[in-house]
C-alpha positions in Angstrom: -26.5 -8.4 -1.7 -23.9 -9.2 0.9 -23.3 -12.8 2.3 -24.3 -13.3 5.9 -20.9 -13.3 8.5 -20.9 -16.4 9.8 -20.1 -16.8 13.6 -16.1 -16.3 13.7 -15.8 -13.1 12.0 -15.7 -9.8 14.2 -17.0 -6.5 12.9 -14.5 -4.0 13.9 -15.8 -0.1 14.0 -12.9 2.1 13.7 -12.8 5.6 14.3 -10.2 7.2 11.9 -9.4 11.5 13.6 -8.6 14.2 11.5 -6.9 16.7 13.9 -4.5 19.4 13.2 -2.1 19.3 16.0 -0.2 22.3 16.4 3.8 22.1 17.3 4.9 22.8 20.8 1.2 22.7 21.9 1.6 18.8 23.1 -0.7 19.6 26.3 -3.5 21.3 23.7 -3.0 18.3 21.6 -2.8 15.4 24.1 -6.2 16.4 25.4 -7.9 17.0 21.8 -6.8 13.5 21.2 -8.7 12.1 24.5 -11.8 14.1 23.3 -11.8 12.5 20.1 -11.1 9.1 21.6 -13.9 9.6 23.8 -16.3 10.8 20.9 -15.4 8.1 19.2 -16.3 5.1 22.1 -19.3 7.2 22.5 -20.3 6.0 18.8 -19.3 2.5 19.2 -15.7 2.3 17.9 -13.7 -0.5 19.2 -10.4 1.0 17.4 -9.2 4.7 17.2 -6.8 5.4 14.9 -4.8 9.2 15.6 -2.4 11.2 13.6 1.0 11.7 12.7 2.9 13.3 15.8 -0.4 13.6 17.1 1.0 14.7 20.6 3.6 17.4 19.0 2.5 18.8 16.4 4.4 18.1 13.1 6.6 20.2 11.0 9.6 21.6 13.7 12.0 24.4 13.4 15.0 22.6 15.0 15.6 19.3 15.9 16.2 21.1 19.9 12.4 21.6 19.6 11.2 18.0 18.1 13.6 16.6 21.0 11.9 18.6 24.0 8.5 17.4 22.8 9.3 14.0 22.5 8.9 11.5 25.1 9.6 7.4 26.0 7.2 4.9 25.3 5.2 3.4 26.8 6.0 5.2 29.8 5.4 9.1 28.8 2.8 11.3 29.8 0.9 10.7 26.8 1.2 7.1 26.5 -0.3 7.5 30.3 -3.1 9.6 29.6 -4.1 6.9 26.3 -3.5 4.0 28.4 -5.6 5.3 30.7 -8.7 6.1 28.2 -8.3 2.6 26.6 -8.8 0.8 29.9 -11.7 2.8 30.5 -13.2 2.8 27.0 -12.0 -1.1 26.4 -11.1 0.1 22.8 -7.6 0.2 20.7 -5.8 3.2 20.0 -3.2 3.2 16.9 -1.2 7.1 17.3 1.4 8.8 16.3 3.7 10.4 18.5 6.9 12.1 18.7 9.1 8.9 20.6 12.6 9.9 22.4 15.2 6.9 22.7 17.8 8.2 24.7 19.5 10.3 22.3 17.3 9.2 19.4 13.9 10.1 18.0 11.8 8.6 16.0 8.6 9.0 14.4 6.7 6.4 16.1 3.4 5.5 16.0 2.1 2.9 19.4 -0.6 0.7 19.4 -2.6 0.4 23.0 -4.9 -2.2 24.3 -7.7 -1.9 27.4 -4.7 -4.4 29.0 -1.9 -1.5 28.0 1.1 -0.6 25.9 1.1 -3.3 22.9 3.7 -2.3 20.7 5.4 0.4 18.9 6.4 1.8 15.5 9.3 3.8 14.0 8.9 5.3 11.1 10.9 3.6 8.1 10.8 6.0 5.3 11.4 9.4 6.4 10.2 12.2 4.2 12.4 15.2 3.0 13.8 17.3 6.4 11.9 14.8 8.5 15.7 13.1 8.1 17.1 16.5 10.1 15.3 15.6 13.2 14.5 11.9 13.3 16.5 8.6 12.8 14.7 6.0 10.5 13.0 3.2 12.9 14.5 0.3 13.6 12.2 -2.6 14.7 10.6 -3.2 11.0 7.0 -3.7 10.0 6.1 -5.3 13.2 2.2 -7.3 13.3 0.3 -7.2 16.7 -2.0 -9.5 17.2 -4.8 -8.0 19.2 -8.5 -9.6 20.0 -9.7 -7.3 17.2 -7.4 -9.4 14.7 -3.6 -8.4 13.8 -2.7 -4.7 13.1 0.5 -3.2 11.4 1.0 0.0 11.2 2.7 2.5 9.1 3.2 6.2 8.4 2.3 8.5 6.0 5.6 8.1 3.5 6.0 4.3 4.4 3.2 4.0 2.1 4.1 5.0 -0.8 6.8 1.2 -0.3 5.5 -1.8 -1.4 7.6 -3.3 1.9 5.2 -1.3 4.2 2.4 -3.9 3.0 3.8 -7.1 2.0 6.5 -7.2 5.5 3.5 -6.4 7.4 1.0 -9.2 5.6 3.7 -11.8 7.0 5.0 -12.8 9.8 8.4 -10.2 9.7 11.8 -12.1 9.6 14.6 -11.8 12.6 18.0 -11.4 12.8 20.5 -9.0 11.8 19.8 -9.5 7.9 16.3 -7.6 8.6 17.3 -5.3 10.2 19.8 -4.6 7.6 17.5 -4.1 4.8 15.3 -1.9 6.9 18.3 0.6 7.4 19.3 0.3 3.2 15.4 0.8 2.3 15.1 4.0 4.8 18.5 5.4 3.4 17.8 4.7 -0.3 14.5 6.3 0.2 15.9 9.5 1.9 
């Protein structure tokens, strides 16, 4: 038998998708995403958590292709259209999408409140030819802290690093030193 919560702890349904996105469909995918968001609110979640490169598609033939299906954050089209679901839903969405940084892509994955864009995610530990078309993140194992309680994320491969956990069960450490050991851990792992 369980103990009873006592007042100050939340319960939290989350809604975790399985989609199959399908590469260079990103409208397609945007809007199976929103129907799966809005699925999910119907059944109560208060957190949706998406895909990998939810809005691309994963697996690309050139790094051309990844590029013309990526998009900033937080001020793409997709970003947008969540944004937009989350304020009307008042839930949190944790997705993965194909981020472009100028020049740079990432594998990112952004986390977005009812109130908006909350923060983002670049994929540390790229996995085999992922490395041909993205650049391994660069802002760490960043915690949000949300009303639902704090949330880290991390993708797929960043997993299988201890790091991915304990830098994310901590408040992450600044400065150049950090951000040097997050570019030696994504290259040694490469």
């Amino acid at each position: 038998m369980s103990e009873p919560r006592t007042r100050d702890e939340a319960v939290v349904k989350i809604a975790c998708v399985q989609m199959e996105p399908v590469v260079g469909q990103k409208e397609r995918n945007v809007r199976r995403t929103l129907e799966f968001i809005e699925q999910a609110a119907a059944n109560g979640a208060h957190l949706v958590v998406l895909p990998e490169l939810c809005n691309s598609g994963y697996v690309f033939e050139s790094r051309q292709e990844a590029f013309s299906l990526a998009e900033e954050i937080p001020n793409g089209p997709t970003c947008h259209a969540w944004k937009d679901i989350a304020r009307q839903r008042g839930l949190h969405i944790v997705a993965g999408i194909d981020e472009r940084d100028g020049q740079a892509l990432y594998n990112a994955a952004v986390l977005i409140s009812p109130s908006g864009h909350v923060g983002t995610f670049r994929k540390l530990h790229l996995w085999n030819e992922e490395n041909l078309f993205f650049e391994p993140g660069n802002l760490g194992f960043p915690v949000f802290r949300t009303p639902l309680g704090r949330i880290a994320t991390f993708i797929c491969y960043d997993g299988w690093f201890p790091e991915s956990r304990t830098r994310s069960s901590s408040p992450p450490p600044t400065g150049s030193a950090w951000s040097a050991v997050s570019r030696s851990s994504a290259r040694a792992s490469s």
